[in-house]
C-alpha positions in Angstrom: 102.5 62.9 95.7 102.7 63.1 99.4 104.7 66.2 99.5 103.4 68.1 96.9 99.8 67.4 98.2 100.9 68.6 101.8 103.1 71.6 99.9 99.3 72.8 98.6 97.5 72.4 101.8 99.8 73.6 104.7 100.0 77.2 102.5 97.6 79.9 102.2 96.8 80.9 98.9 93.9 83.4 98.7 91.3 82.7 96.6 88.0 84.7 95.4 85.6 81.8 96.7 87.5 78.5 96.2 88.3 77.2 99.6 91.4 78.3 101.0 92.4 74.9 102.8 95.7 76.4 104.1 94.7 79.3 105.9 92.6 76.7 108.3 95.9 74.8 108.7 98.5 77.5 109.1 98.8 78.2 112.8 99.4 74.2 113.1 102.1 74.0 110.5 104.0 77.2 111.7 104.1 75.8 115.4 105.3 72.6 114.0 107.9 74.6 111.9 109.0 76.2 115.0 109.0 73.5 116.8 111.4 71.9 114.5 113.9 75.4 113.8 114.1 75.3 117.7 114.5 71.7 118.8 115.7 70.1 116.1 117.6 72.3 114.2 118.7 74.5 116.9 118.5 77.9 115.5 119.5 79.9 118.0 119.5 83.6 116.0 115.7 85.3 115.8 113.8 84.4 112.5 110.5 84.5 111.1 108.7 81.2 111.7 105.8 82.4 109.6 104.9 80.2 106.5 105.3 83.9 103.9 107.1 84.4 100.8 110.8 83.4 101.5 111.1 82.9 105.4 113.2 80.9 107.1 110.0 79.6 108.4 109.1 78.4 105.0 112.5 77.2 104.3 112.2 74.8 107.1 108.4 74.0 106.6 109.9 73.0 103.0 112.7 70.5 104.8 110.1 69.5 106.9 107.1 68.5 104.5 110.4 66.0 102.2 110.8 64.8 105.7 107.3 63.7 106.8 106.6 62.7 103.1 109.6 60.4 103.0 108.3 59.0 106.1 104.8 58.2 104.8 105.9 56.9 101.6 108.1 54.5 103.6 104.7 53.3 105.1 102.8 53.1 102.3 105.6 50.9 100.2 105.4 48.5 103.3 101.8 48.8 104.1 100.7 48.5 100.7 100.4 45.2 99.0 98.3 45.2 96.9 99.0 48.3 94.1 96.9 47.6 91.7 95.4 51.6 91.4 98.5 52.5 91.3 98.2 53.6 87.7 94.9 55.4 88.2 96.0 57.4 91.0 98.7 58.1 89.3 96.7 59.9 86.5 94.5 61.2 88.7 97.3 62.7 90.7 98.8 64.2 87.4 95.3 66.0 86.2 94.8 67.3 89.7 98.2 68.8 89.9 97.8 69.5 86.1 94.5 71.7 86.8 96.2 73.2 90.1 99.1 74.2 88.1 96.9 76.3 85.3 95.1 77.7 88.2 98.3 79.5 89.2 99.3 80.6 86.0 96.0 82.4 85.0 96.7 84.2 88.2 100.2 85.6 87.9 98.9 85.5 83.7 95.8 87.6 84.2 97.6 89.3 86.9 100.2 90.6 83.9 97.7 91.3 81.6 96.1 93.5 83.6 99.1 95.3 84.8 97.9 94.6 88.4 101.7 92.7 89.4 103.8 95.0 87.8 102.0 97.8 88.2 103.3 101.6 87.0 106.0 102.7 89.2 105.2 104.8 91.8 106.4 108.8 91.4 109.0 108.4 94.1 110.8 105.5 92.6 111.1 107.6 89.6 113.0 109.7 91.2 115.3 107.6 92.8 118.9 106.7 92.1 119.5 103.9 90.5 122.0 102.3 92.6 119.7 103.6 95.7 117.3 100.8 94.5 117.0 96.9 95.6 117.4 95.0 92.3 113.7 93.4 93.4 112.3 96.9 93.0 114.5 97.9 89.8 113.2 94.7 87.9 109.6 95.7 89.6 109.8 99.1 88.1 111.1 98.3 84.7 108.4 96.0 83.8 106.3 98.1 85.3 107.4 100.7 82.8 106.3 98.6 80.1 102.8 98.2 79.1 103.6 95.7 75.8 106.2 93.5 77.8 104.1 93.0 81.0 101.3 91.9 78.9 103.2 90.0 76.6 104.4 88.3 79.5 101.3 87.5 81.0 99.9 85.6 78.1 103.2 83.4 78.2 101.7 82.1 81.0 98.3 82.0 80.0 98.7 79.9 76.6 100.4 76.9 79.1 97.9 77.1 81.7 94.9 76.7 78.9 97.0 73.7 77.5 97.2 72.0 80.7 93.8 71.8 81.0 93.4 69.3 78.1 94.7 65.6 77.6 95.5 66.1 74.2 97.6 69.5 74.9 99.0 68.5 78.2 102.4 67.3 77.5 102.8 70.8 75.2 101.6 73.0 78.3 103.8 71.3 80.4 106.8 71.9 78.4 105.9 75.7 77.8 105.2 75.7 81.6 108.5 74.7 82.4 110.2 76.8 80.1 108.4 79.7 81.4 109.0 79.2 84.8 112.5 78.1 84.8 112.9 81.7 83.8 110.7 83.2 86.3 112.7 81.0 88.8 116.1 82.3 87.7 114.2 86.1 87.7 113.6 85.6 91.2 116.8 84.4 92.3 119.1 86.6 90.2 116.7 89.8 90.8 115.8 88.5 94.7 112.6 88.5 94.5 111.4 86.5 97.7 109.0 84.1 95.7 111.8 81.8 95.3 109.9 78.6 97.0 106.9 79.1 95.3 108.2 80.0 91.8 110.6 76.7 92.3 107.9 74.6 93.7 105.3 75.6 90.4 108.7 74.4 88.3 108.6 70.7 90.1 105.0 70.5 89.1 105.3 71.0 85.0 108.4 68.0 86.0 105.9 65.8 87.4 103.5 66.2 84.9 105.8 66.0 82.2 108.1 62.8 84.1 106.6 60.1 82.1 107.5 61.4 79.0 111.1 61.7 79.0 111.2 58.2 77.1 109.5 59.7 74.2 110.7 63.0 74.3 113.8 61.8 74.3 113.6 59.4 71.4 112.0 61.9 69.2 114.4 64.8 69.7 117.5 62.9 70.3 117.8 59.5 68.6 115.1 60.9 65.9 113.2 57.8 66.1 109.1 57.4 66.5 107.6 57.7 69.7 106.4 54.6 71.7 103.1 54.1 72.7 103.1 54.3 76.7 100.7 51.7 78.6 99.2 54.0 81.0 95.6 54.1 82.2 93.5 56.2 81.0 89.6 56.6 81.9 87.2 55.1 79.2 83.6 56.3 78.8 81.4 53.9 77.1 77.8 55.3 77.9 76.8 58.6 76.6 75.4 59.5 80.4 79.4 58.8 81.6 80.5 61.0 79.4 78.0 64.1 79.1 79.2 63.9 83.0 82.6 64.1 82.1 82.0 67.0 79.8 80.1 69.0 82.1 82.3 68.2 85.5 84.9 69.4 83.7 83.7 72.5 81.8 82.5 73.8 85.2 85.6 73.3 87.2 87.2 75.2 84.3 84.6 77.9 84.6 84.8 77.9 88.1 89.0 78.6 87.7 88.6 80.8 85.4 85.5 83.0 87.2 87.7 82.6 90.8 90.5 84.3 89.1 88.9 86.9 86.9 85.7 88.0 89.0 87.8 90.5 91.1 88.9 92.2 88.3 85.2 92.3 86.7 84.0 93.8 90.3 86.5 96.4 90.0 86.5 97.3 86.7 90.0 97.3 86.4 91.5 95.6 83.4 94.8 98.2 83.0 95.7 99.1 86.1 97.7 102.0 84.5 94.9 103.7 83.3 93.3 103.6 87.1 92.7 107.0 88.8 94.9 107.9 91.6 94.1 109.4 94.7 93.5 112.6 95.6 97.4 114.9 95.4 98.9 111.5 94.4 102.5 112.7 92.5 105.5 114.2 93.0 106.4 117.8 94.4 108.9 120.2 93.7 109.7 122.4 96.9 110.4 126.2 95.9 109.6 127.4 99.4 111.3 125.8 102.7 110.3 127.4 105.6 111.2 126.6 109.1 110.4 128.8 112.1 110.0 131.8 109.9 113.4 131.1 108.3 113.4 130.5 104.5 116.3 127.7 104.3 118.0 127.7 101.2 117.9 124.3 98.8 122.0 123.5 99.5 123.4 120.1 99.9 124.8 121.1 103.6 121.3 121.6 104.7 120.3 118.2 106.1 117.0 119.3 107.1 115.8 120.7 104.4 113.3 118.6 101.8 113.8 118.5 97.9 110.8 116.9 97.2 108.4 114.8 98.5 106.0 112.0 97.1 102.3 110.8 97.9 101.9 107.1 97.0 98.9 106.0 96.0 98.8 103.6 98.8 98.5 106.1 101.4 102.3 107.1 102.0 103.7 110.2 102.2 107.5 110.2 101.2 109.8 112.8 101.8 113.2 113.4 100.1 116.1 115.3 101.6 118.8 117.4 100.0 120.9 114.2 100.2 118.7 112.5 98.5 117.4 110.4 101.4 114.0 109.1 101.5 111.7 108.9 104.5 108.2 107.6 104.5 104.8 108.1 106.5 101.2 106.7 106.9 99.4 109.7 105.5 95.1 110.2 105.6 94.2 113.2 103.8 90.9 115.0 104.7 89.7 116.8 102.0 87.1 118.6 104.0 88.9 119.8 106.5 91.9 120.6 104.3 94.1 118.2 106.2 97.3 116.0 105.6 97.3 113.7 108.8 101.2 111.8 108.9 102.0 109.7 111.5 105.3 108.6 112.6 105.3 104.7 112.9 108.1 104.4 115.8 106.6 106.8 117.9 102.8 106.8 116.8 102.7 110.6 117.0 100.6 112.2 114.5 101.7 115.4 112.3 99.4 117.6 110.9 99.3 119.9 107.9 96.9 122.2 106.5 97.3 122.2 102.7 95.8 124.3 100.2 95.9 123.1 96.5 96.3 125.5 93.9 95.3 123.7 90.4 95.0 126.5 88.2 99.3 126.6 88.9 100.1 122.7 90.5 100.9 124.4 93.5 100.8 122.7 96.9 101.2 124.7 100.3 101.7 122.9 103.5 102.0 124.5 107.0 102.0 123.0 110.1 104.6 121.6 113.2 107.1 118.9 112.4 109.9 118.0 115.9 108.2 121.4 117.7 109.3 123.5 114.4 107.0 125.2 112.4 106.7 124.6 108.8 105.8 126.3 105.7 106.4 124.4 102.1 105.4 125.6 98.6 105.9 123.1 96.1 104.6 122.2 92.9 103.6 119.3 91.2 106.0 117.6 88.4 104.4 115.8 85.8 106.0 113.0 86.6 104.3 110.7 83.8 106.4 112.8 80.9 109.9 111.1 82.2 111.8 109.3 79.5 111.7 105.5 81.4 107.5 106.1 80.6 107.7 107.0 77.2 106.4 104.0 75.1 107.5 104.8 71.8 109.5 102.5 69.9 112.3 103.8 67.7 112.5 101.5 65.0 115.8 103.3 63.3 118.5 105.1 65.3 118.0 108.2 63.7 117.3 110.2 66.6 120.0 109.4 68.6 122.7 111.1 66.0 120.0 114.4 65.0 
């Protein structure tokens, strides 16, 4: 309990309005965190000592939290005689983490459903090598790709997180909640995806909720036999005041979970984020026309300078891909009055500037201005990107096609 409780606090998790405890306790964990990788540990090679995704920071904060709980536990055995509320903390302890579990999933669940997490990939993944790409952005990208999956996906999560919520369907949401995440946690190790600690530390909480059932489980599945009735506490209502209270503390913690989770997506009125608009140019570019200095250079493999195509992301990158198939990105403000592209070099912080004129009548984009002292000219036009085969959704139910 200790370390699961301290787990919840220490980290930020942001919220629409529920209080975010760990963002007022962060600083003072990460100091103690590198406090501890320094002087105890002795790291001695540079690493993040920030409490994000999979750090060594949080790797250590991790260590750290089994350490200080151990410790308190220890004092609380000794210090503790009398242990007679054990058994109602100990359900307590399970709702709580029971509620603070579904909370979770109807994020990453809604978050699915929605097509916010694994959102459409981006034009110039598309036109990336496979083997070019991390296997954290290949998975990314594939379920992207897929409307049906994501959201079936989603609502795998969603069906445990509404069953947690409820004594009667607890143990069942547990079970599906474990199921579900021991294969997000094997996604995130097998894919990398650096959620690793939180994905694995969700997975330890359908195990606690679902610990004191292993007796039952286990004679019902295994030795076929009826279940046991276990002597636990449970709270007892016996006035119809207690429980009207009951009913309506805990319909409006629901509603408050639920409305924290969903109101951003109400406020933006975004409930497929495939079907969003995309910014002004967003998509992929053809170059026809290379121009530096007045010289038109030809699109061959041995020109190292020359661009093939080039991307604008929709969160504000410009992405530029060489003969060679080398990407390179930039910061990139477009002003649409003055006809502008603004990119801006991150290392050095100088700014380059192109006028562009669109042509929509033909998809055709021309950029002129001064990139390293040279001047530029591009023509390029845009590739409907959206047509490739990775987006098209239909199923083929027979393998006709293939052989015709």
């Amino acid at each position: 309990m200790c370390f699961v409780l301290l787990f919840i606090i220490s980290l930020p998790f942001p919220n629409t309005f529920i209080p975010n405890v760990g963002s007022y306790l962060q600083s003072f964990f990460e100091g103690l965190t590198k406090w501890f990788g320094d002087n105890i540990l002795q790291i001695q090679q540079p690493y993040t000592h920030q409490l994000i995704s999979d750090s060594t920071g949080l790797y250590i904060h991790t260590l750290l939290l089994l350490l200080i709980s151990a410790m308190l536990s220890l004092m609380w055995s000794i210090l503790d005689k009398k242990q007679d509320y054990y058994p109602k903390l100990q359900y307590w302890f399970r709702v709580f983490i029971s509620y603070y579990l579904a909370f979770q999933l109807f994020k990453y669940g809604f978050n699915k459903v929605f097509k916010l997490q694994f959102y459409l990939p981006e034009p110039n993944i598309l036109y990336s090598n496979v083997g070019s790409l991390g296997r954290d952005i290949l998975y990314w990208s594939v379920m992207g790709a897929s409307y049906s999956y994501t959201v079936f996906a989603g609502i795998l999560e969603l069906i445990p997180a509404f069953m947690l919520l409820f004594r009667r369907t607890r143990l069942l949401g547990a079970l599906t909640a474990f199921a579900v995440l021991v294969n997000v946690v094997m996604i995130n190790v097998s894919f990398d995806i650096s959620v690793k600690i939180l994905s694995s530390f969700l997975l330890l909480l359908s195990v606690v909720i679902i610990l004191p059932n292993v007796p039952n489980l286990y004679r019902f599945f295994f030795l076929q036999k009826e279940t046991i009735k276990l002597q636990r506490w449970t709270p007892s209502f016996t006035t119809s005041k207690k429980i009207w209270t009951y009913r309506i503390t805990k319909t409006s913690i629901i509603f408050l979970l639920l409305l924290d989770v969903l109101l951003p997506y109400f406020k933006a009125q975004n409930f497929n984020d495939d079907l969003v608009e995309r910014p002004f140019l967003h998509g992929a570019y053809e170059i026809q026309t290379f121009v530096v200095n007045q010289d038109t250079i030809p699109p061959l493999l041995t020109e190292p300078n020359r661009w093939k195509r080039f991307f604008i992301h929709r969160e504000g990158y410009f992405i530029a891909e060489t003969m060679q198939e080398e990407m390179a990105d930039f910061p990139v403000q477009i002003n649409t009055n003055l006809e502008q592209m603004i990119l801006k070099e991150e290392l050095s912080g100088q700014e380059l500037i192109f006028q562009y004129n669109y042509h929509s009548s033909d998809s055709l984009l021309i950029l002129d201005g001064i990139l390293q002292n040279d001047t530029i000219h591009i023509e390029a036009r845009q590739i409907n990107w959206q047509q490739l085969p990775l987006l098209d959704r239909k199923t083929n139910w027979t393998i006709d096609d293939y052989f015709h």
